[in-house]
N, C-alpha and C positions, 0 to 999 in steps of 0.2 A: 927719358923713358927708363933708364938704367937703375937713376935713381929709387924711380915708385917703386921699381921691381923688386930693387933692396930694401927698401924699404915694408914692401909689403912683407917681404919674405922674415921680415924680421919681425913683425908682428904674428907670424904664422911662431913662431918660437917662444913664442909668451906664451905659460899656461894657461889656460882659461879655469879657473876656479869660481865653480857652481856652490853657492851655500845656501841650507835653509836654516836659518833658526829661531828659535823659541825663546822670547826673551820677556821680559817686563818694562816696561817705560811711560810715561806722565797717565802712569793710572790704567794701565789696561797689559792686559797680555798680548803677545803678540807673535804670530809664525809669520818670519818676512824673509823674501826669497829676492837677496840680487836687489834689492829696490823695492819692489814693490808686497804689500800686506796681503797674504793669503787669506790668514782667519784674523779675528781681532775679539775683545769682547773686554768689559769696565769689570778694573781688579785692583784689591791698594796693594800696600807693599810689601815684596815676598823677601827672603832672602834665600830662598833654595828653589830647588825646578827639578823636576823628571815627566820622562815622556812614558806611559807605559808599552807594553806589546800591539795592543791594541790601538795607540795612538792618545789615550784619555793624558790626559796632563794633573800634574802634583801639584801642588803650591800649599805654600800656609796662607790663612786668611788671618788678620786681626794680629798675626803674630804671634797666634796661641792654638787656631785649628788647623790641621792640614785636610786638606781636602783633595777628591780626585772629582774632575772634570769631564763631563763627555764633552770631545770639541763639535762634534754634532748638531747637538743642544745648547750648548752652551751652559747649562746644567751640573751643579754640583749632585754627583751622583752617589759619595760618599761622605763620609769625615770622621774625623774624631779631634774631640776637643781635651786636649791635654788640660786644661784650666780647669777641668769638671770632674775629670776623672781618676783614677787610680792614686787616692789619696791627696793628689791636690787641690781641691777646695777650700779656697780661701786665700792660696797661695800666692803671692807675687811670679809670675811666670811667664816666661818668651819662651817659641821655639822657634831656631833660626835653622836650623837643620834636620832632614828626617831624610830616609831611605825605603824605596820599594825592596821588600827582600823576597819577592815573589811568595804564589802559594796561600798567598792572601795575608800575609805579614809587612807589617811597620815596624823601620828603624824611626826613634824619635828620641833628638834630643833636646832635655828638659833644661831650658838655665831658668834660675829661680833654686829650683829643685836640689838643683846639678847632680842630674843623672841621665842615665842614658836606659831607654826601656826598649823592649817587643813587643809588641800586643799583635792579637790575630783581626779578624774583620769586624769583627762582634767587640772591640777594647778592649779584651780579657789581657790582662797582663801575663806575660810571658817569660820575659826575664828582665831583673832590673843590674846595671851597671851604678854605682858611685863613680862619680868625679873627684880627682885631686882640684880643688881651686883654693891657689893662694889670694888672691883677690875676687870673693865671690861677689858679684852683682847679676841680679835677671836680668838685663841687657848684655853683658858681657862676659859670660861665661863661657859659651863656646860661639863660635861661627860654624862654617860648615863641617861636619863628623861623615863617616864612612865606616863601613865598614866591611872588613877586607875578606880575600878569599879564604885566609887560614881562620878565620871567627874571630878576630880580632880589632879592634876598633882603632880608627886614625881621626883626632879630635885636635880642632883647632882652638883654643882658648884665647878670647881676641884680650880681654882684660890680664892675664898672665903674660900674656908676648912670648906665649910656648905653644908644640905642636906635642901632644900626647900619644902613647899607643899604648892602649889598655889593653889586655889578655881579654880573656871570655871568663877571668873568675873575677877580672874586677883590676887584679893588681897593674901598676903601669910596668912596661916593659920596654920602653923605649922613651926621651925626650930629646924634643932639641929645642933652647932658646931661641928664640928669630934675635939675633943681635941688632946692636943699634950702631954698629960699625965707627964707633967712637964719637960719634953725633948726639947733641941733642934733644930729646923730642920735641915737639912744636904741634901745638894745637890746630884744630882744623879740617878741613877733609880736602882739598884741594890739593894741586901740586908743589903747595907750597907747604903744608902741613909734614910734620915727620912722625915716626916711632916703630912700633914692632907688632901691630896687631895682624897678627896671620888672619889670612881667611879661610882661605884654601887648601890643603893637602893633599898628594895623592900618591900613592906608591906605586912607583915606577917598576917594567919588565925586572930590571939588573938589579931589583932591592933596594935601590936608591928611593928619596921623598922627594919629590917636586912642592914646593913649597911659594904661594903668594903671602908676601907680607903685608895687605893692605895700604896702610899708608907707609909703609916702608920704602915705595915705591918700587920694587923690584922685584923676582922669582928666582928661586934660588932651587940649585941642587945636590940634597946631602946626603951622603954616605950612614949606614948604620954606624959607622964612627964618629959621625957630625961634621964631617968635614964638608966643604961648602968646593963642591965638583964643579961647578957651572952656577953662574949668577949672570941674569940681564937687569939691570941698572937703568935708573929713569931718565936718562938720555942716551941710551947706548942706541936705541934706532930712530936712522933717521929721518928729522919730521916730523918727530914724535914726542910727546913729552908722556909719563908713565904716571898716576896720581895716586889713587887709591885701587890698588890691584886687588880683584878680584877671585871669580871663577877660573880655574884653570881646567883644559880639557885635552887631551891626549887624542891627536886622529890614527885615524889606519897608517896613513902614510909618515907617523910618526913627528908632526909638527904637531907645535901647542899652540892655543887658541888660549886669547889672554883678555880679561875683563878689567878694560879703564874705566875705571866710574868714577864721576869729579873731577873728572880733565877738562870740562870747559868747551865754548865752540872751538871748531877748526881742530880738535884733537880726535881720533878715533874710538869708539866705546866697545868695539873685539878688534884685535889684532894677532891673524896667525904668522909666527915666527916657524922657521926651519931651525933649530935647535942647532945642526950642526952649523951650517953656515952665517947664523944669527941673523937671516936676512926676512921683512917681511915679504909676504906672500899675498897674502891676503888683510884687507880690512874691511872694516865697518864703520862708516860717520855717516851716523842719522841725529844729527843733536838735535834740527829743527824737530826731527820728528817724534823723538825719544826721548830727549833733553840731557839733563845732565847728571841722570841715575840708573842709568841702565846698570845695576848689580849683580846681575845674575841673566846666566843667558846657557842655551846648549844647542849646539851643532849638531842636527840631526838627519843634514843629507850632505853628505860632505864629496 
């Protein structure tokens, strides 16, 4: 009896961590809560996500429209096709990244282009950004861009294996090479794959970047000096093997939520870490269910 008692009580000590979130996987979007699928509906491949105020959901469609969603309906209630508009017609063009900047404004960025616009609801352009791209290609010119609270933009460049931060007049103000830590690269997208294609960026309380290097397999954290503060490494937790790191997400309680995609069955596709403790917390493995491309996902009841 002594035992259960210890036993139970030691289960009473375990967190219990509720998550809902919005993710993409084998063709459809998806708000899945703990197990089980809240809303669902047939969508191809995004590589970006936001939820608005309201609940409507972002995505790009085609890889060149972004569109907003009422989850309601199920209904694209909006869009704008960057392929059409504001002098690119004709263009070779992806967008892998775009941002709600309220007010009825789009962040979008254009690789093809390689630039970064605003337009308001109606596609009037607003302001247009140039890109530095040493290596231009419409697939690979940026991954995921942001843009920050002082007007300034944080741009991932998956074909350079640099993170950018452009000013609001254009010029860059900031870079850091994703290093290739004396390795390498290796073709691929798996866990066996190597290189330096960032995806992700975000700038951290303290001024620091939180940085996913795709198939670099790790998240790294750098100083406006570039100094590398903190790095999780593709077997540093355990159980775990890290592949093509994705989306990174910053909660309240101050742990990050990490996007494996390309890791295979029996691997997890989010994994939240405690940053200081480097211990996980929380995961997600839906592979039967989501397969083995969940790229993009966000925690929205945390």
């Amino acid at each position: 009896m002594k035992a259960l008692l210890l036993a139970a009580f030691a289960l009473l000590l375990v967190p219990c961590h509720a998550r809902d979130v919005l993710l993409h996987g084998k063709g459809r979007l998806v708000l899945w809560s703990d197990g089980e699928i809240k809303w669902e509906m047939p969508w191809g491949m995004i590589h970006d996500i936001h939820r608005g105020p309201d609940g409507q959901v972002f995505v790009q469609r085609k890889m060149r429209e972004v569109c907003e969603i009422d989850p309601e309906t199920k209904e694209v209630v909006w869009s704008y096709d960057a392929s059409s508009n504001n002098g690119n017609g004709g263009k070779k063009i992806e967008v892998h990244a775009f941002q709600p900047l309220g007010y009825g404004k789009m962040m979008v960025a254009e690789s093809g282009p390689g630039r970064i616009i605003e337009i308001d609801r109606d596609g009037k352009l607003l302001k247009e950004v140039k890109l530095k791209l040493d290596r231009p290609h419409p697939h690979r010119d940026t991954r995921l861009a942001r843009k920050l609270e002082n007007g300034n933009y944080l741009v991932c460049h998956e074909g350079d294996g640099v993170v950018r931060e452009y000013g609001s007049d254009g010029k860059v103000v900031w870079e850091f090479p994703v290093p290739l830590f004396g390795r390498e690269p290796k073709g691929g997208h798996g866990p066996e794959a190597f290189g330096n294609q960032a995806f992700c960026a975000l700038r951290l309380k303290n001024g620091n970047t939180l940085v996913s290097t795709g198939n670099g397999h790790s998240v790294l954290e750098v100083t406006p000096g570039k100094e590398i503060v903190w790095k999780l490494e593709q077997s540093d937790l355990e159980g775990i093997t890290l592949a093509w790191v994705t989306t990174l997400q910053v909660l309240s309680n101050g742990n990050y939520v990490i996007g494996n995609c390309h890791a295979g069955p029996g691997q997890p596709q989010l994994v939240e870490v405690d940053p200081k403790t480097r211990k996980v917390v929380w995961q997600m493995d839906e592979f039967e269910r989501f397969g083995n491309d969940v790229s993009n996902s966000l925690v929205i009841v945390e």
